[in-house]
C-alpha positions in Angstrom: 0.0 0.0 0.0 2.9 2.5 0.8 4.6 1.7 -2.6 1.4 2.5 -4.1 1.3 6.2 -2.3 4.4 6.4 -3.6 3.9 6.2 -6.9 0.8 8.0 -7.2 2.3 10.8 -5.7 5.4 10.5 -8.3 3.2 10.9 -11.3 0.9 13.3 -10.1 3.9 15.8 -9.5 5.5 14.8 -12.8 2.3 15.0 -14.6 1.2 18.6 -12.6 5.5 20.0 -13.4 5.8 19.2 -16.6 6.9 21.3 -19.0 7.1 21.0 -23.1 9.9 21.9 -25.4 9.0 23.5 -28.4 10.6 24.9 -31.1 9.6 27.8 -33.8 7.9 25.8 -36.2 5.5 24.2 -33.8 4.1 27.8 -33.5 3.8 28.8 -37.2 0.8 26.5 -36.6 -1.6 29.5 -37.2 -2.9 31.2 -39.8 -3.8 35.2 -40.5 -6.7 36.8 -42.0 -7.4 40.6 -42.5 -9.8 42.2 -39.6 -10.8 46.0 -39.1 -10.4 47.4 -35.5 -12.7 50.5 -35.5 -10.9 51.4 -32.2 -7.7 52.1 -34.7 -9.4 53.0 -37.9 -6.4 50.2 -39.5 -6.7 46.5 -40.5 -4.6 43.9 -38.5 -3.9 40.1 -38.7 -6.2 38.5 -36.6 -4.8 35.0 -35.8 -6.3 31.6 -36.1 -4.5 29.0 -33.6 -4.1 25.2 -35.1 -5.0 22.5 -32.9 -1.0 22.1 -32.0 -1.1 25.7 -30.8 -4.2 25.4 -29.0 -3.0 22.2 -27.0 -0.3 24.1 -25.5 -2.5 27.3 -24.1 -2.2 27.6 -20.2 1.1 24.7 -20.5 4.6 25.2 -19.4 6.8 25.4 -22.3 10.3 26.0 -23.0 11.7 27.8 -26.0 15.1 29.1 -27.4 15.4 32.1 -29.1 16.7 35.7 -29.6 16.0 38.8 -27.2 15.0 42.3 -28.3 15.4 44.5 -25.9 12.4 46.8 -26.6 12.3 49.1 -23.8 14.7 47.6 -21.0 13.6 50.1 -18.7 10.2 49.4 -18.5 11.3 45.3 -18.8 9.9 44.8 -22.2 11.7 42.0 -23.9 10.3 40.1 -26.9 11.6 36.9 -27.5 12.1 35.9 -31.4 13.3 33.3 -34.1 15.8 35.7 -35.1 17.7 38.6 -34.4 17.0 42.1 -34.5 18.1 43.0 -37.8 15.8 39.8 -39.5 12.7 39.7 -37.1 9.0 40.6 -37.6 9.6 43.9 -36.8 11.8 44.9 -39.6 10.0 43.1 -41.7 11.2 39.9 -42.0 8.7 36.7 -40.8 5.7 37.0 -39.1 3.8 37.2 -35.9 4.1 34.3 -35.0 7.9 34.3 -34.7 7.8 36.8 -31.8 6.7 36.1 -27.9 5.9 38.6 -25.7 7.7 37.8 -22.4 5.9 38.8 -19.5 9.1 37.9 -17.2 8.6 36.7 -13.4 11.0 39.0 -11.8 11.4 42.6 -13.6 15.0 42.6 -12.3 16.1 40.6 -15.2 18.3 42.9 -17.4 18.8 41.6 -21.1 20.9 42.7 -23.9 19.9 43.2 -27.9 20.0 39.9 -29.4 21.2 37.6 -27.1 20.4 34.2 -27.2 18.7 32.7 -24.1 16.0 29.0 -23.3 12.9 31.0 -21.9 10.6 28.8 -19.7 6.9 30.1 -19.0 3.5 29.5 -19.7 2.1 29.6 -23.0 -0.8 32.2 -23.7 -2.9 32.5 -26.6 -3.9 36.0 -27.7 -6.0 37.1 -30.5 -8.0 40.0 -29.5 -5.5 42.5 -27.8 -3.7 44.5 -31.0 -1.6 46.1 -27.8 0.0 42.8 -27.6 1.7 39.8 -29.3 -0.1 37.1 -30.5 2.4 34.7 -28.2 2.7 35.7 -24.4 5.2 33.9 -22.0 3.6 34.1 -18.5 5.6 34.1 -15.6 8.6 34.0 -17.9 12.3 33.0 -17.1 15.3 31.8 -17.9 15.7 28.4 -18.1 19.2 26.3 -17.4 18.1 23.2 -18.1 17.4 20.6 -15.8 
């Protein structure tokens, strides 16, 4: 019976702890279509989450990518599939290779470009045009295990 305890408590804290690595392509699983904001007077890409995207709302995941340092001293960092000079911003790629990080302690200080695992949970947003369509909740650094 103890064993048993045992093990039920070993899976339930795996299962409740676990997080998922993902990489870039797993969210280009979306697709884009033209929608008016009368708020802005402008058109912007509202996004449609595929069923792999939508699995991992709410889930811890991990993912490697680039920082951009948007405005350090109010801790807003983006976290991207490439650098500065080729991401969404400048034109290069999409929405969907950006991720708002929403970092667990603001006294994290990041530099342009550099190349970091974030770990956080995965949020979903479509109807907020003042943020990213990705958002990393309770975001941070991740060494590895």
């Amino acid at each position: 019976m103890h064993r048993l305890a045992i093990l039920i408590f070993c899976f339930c804290f795996q299962f409740s702890y676990s997080q998922t690595v993902i990489d870039w392509s797993t969210l280009s699983d979306i697709s884009f279509s033209d929608v008016y904001m009368d708020e802005v007077d402008e058109y912007f890409l509202y996004p449609h989450f595929g069923p792999s995207v939508r699995e991992l709302e709410g889930k811890e995941i991990i993912i490697r990518g680039f920082v951009l340092a948007i405005d350090p001293t109010d801790n807003y960092y983006i976290l991207s599939k490439g650098p500065f000079s080729s991401c969404f911003f400048c034109g290069v790629g999409g929405p969907e290779t950006v991720i708002e990080l929403d970092m667990k302690s603001k006294n994290k200080v990041f530099i342009m470009d550099e190349v970091v695992t974030m770990r956080g949970i995965l949020k979903l947003n479509a109807d907020d045009i003042y943020h990213c369509n990705y958002i990393l909740k309770d975001a941070t650094v991740y060494l590895g295990p």
